[in-house]
C-alpha positions as a Python dict, from the first residue, in 0.01 Angstrom:
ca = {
    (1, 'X'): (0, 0, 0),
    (2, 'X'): (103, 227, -178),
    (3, 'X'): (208, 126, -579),
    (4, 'X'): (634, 204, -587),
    (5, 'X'): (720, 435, -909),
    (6, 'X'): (900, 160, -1109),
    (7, 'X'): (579, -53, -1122),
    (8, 'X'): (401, 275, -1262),
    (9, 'X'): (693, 376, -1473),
    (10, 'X'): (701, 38, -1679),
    (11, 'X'): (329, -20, -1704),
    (12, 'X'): (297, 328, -1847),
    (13, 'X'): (576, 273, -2045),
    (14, 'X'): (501, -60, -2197),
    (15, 'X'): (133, 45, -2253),
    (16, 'X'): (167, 360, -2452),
    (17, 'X'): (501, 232, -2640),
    (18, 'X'): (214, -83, -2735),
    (19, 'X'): (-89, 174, -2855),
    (20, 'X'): (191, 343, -3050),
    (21, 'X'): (364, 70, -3210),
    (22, 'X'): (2, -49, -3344),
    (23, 'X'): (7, 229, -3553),
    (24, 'X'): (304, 60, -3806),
    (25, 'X'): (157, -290, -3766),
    (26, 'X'): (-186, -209, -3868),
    (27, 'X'): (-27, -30, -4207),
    (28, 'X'): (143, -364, -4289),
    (29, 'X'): (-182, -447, -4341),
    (30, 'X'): (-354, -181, -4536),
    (31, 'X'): (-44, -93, -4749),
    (32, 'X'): (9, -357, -4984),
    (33, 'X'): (369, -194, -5078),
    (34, 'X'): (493, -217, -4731),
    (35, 'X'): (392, -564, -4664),
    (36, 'X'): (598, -628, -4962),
    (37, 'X'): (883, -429, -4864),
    (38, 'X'): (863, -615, -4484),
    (39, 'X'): (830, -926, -4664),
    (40, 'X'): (1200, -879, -4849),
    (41, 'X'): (1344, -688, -4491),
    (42, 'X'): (1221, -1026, -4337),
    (43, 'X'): (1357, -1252, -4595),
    (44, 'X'): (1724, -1085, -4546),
    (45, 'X'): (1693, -1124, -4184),
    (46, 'X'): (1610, -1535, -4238),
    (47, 'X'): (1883, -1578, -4430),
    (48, 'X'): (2111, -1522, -4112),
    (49, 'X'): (1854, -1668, -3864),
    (50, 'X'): (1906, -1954, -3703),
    (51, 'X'): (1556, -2080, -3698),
    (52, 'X'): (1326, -1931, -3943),
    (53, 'X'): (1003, -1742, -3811),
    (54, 'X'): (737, -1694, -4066),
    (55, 'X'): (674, -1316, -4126),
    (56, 'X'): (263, -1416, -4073),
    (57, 'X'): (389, -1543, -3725),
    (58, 'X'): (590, -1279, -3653),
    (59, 'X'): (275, -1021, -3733),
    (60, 'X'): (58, -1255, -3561),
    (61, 'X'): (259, -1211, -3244),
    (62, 'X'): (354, -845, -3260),
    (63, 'X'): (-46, -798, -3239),
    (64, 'X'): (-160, -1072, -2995),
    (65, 'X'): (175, -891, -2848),
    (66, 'X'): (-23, -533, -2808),
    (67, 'X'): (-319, -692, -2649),
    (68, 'X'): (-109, -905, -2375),
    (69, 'X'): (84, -535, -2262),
    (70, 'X'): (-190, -345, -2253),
    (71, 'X'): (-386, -593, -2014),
    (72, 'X'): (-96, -637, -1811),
    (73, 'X'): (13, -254, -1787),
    (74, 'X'): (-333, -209, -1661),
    (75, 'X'): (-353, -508, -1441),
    (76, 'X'): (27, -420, -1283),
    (77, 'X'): (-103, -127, -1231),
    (78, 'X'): (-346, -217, -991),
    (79, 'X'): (-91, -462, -839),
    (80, 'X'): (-198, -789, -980),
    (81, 'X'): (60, -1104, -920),
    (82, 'X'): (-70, -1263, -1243),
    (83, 'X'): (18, -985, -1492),
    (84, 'X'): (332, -947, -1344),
    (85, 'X'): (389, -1300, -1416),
    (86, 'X'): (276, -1288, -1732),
    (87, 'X'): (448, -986, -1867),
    (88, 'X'): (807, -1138, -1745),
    (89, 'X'): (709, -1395, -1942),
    (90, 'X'): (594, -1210, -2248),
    (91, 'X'): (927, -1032, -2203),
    (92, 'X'): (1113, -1374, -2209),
    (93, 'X'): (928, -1477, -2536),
    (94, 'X'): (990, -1198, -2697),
    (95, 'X'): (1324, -1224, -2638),
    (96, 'X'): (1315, -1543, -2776),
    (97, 'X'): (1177, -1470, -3061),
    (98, 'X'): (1397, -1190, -3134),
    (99, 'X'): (1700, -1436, -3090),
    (100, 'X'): (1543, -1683, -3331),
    (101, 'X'): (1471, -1457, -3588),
    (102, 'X'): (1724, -1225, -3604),
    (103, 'X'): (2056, -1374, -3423),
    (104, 'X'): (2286, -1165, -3218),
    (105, 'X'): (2174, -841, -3336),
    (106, 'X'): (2124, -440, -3232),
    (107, 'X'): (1780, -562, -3165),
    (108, 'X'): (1829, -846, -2928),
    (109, 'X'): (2060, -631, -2748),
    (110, 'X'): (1811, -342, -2697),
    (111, 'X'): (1593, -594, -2618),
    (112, 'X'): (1816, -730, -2335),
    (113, 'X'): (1898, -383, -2178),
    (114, 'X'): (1498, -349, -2164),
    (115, 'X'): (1428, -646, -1993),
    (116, 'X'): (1755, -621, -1753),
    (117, 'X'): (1568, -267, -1664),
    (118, 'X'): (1219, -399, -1626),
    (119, 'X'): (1362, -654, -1378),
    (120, 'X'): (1534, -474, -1207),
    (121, 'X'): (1175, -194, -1140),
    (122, 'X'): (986, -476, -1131),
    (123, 'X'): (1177, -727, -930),
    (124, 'X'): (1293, -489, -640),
    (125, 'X'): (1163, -626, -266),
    (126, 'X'): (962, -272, -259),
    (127, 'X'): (754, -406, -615),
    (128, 'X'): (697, -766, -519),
    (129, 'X'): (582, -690, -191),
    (130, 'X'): (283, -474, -385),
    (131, 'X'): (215, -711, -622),
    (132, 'X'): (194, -1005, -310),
    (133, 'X'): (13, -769, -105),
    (134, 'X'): (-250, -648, -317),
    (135, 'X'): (-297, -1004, -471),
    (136, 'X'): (-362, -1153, -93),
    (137, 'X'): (-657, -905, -45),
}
């Protein structure tokens, strides 16, 4: 069967928008100045939040967050149920988180319109019957 283009579109997507992203996330870490600067940006952010997130949680995440994508990109890619399953449910967490730490914001928002999009590529009868088909082989 052949894989539909919203299953290709996302996984692409989702796995180059991770290997770029890792880019800012590793300078956290090198740059002493703007871990302090994300420290006070994520301090603002608490004060609003209505349950607190630790910033070493949150960095924690956004890089265990890079590894999950990438495995499932590649995995949906090659039509396997399980990473479909467990991206929707990365995509769920993240949202999640997003609420927690930052409320109703821009960013939950964008979030939301992302994962209304990915569900609707990913969720159409054309994309599920891939992913069922190519895990029953």
């Amino acid at each position: 069967m052949t894989r539909p283009l919203g299953v290709t579109l996302v996984a692409w997507f989702f796995m180059l928008w991770a290997l770029f992203t890792v880019i800012p996330k590793a300078f956290l870490l090198i740059n002493p100045e703007a871990y302090s600067t994300a420290l006070e940006l994520n301090a603002a952010l608490q004060a609003s939040a209505s349950w607190p997130v630790p910033f070493w949680f949150q960095l924690l995440h956004a890089f265990f967050g890079v590894v999950v994508i990438l495995v499932c990109g590649i995995f949906m890619l090659r039509g396997r149920l399980w990473a479909l399953v467990m991206f929707l449910i990365w995509i769920v967490g993240v949202f999640g988180l997003t609420l927690a730490v930052s409320g109703l914001s821009v960013s939950l928002y964008m979030k939301a319109t992302v994962a209304v999009a990915v569900a609707i590529l990913l969720l159409t009868p054309k994309s599920l019957a891939y992913f069922t088909h190519t895990h029953t082989r």
